[in-house]
SERO-4910 file (N, C-alpha, C, O; in steps of 0.05 Angstrom, whole numbers):
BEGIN
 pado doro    nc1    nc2    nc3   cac1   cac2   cac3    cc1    cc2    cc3    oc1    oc2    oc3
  Unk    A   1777    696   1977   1795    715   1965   1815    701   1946   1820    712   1925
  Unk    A   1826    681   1951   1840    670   1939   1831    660   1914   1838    667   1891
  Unk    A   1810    642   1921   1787    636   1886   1787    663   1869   1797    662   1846
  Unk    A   1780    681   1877   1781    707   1871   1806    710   1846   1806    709   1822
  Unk    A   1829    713   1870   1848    717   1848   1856    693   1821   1864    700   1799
  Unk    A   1852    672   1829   1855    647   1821   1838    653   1796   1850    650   1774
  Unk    A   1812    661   1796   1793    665   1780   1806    684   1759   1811    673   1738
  Unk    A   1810    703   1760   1813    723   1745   1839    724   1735   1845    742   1720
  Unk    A   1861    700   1742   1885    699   1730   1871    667   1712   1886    657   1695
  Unk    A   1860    661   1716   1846    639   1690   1831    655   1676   1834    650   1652
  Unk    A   1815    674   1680   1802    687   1662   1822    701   1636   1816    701   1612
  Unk    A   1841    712   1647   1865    727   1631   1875    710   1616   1875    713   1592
  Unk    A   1886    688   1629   1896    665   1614   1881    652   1596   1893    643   1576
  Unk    A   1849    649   1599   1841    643   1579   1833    653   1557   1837    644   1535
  Unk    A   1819    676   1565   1822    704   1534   1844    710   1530   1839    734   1529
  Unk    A   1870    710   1527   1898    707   1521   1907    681   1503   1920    682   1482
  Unk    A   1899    661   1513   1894    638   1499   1872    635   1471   1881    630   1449
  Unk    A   1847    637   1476   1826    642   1454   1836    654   1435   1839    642   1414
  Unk    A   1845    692   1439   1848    703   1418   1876    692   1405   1879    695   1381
  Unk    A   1901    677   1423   1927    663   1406   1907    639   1374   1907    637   1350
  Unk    A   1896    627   1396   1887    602   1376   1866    612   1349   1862    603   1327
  Unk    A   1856    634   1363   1833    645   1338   1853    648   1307   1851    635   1286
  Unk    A   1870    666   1315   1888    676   1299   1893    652   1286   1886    647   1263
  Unk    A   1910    633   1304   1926    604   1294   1911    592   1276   1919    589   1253
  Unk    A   1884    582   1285   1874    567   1271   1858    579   1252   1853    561   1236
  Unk    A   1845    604   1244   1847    610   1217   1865    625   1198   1859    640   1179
  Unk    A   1884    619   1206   1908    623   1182   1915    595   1166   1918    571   1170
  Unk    A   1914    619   1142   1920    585   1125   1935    566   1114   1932    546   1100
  Unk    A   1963    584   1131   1982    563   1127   1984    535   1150   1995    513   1148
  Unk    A   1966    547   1170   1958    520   1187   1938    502   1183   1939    479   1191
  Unk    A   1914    514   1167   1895    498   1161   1899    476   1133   1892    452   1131
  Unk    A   1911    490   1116   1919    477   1091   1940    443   1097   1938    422   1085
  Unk    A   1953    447   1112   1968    419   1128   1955    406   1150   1959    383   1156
  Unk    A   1940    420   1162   1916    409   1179   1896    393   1166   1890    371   1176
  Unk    A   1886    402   1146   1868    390   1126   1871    355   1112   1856    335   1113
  Unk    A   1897    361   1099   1906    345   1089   1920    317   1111   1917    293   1108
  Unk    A   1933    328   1132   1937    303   1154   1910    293   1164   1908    271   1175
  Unk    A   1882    316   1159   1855    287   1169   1847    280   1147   1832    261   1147
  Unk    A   1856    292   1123   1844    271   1099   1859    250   1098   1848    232   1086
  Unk    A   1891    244   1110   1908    227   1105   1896    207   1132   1892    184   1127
  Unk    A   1892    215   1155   1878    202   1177   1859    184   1173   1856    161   1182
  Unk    A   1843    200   1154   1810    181   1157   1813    163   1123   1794    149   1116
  Unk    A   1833    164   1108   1838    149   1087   1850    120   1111   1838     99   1113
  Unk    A   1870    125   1123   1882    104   1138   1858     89   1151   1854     66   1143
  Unk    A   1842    100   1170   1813     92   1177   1795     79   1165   1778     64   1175
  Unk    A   1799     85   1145   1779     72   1120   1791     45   1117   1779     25   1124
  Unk    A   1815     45   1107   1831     28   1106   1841      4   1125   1848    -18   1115
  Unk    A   1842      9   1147   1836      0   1168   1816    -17   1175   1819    -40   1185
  Unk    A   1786     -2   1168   1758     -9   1173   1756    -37   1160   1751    -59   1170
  Unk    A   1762    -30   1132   1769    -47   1111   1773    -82   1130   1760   -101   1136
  Unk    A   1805    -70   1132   1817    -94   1131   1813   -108   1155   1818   -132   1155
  Unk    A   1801    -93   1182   1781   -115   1201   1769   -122   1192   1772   -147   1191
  Unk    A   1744   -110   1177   1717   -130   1166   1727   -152   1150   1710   -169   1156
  Unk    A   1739   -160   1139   1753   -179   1117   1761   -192   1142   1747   -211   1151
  Unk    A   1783   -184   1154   1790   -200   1175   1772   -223   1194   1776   -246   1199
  Unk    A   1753   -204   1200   1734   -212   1219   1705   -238   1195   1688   -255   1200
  Unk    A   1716   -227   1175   1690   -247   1161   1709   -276   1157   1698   -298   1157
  Unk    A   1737   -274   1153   1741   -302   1148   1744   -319   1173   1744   -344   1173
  Unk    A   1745   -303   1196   1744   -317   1217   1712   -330   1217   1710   -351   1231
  Unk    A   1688   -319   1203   1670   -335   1197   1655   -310   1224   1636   -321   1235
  Unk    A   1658   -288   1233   1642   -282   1258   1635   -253   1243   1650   -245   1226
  Unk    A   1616   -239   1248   1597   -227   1237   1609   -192   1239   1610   -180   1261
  Unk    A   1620   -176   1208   1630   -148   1220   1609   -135   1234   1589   -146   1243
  Unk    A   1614   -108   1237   1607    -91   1248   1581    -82   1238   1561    -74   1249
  Unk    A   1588    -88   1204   1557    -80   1193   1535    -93   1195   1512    -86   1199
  Unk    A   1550   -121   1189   1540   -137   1196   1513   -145   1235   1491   -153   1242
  Unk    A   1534   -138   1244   1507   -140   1272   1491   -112   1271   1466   -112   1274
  Unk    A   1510    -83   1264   1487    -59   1255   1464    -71   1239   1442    -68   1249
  Unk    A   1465    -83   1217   1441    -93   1204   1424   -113   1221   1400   -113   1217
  Unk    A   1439   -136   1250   1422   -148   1254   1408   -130   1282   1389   -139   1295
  Unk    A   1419   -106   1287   1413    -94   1310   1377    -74   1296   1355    -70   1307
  Unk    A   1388    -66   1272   1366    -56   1261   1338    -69   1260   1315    -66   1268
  Unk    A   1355    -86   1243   1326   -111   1241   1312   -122   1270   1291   -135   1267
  Unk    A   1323   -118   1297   1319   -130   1317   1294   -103   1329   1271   -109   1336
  Unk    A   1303    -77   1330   1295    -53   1340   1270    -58   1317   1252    -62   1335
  Unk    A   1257    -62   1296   1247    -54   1277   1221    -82   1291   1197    -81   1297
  Unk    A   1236    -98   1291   1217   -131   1300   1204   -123   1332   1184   -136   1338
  Unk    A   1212   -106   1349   1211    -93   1374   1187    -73   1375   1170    -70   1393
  Unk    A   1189    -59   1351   1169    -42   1344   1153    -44   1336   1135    -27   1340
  Unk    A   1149    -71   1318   1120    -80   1312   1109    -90   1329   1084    -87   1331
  Unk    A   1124   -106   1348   1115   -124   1369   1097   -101   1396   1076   -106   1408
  Unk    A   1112    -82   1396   1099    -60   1419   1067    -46   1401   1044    -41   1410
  Unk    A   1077    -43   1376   1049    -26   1360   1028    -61   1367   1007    -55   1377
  Unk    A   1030    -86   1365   1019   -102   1368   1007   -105   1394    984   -115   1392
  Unk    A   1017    -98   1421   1008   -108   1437    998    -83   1443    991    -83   1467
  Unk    A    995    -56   1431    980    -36   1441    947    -32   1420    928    -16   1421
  Unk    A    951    -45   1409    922    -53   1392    906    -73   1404    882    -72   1405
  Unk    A    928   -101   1417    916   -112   1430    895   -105   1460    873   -114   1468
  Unk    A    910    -88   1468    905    -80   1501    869    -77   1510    854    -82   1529
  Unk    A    866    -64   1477    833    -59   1492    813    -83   1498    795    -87   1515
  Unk    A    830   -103   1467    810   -133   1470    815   -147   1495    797   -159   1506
  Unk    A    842   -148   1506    851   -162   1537    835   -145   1556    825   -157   1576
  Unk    A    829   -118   1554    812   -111   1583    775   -120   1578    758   -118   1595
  Unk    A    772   -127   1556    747   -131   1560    735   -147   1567    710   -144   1568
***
């Protein structure tokens, strides 16, 4: 009984909530300043990104793209190696 009521006063609360934020967030005086603080966000990010990798290369140790590229090339060397030993398999059983 108690879940019960518990339930149905979160239920209220939350379609009470939904339809506040629906409204909120497509109006456009919130989205228009919303917009512009994640374009100002992910410029900082960028910027940021930047200035680790630089960072991290004069320390002489390898960025981020850097091991992505060697993680690729590693999965790619993995994959030939498995297509290889499944061509092999029939000549080993015979």
């Amino acid at each position: 009984m108690i879940w019960d009521m518990w339930k149905q006063g979160f239920n209220a609360w939350e379609k009470t909530t939904a339809q506040y934020m629906e409204k909120l967030l497509t109006n456009p005086s919130v989205l228009g300043p919303a917009g512009t603080m994640l374009t100002a966000v992910m410029k900082t990010k960028a910027a940021t990104d930047r200035a680790m990798s630089t960072w991290w290369s004069s320390l002489g140790l390898p960025t981020r793209r850097d091991q992505e590229r060697s993680l690729h090339k590693l999965n790619q060397l993995e994959s030939r190696l498995y297509d290889l030993e499944e061509r092999l398999e029939p000549v080993r059983q015979r």
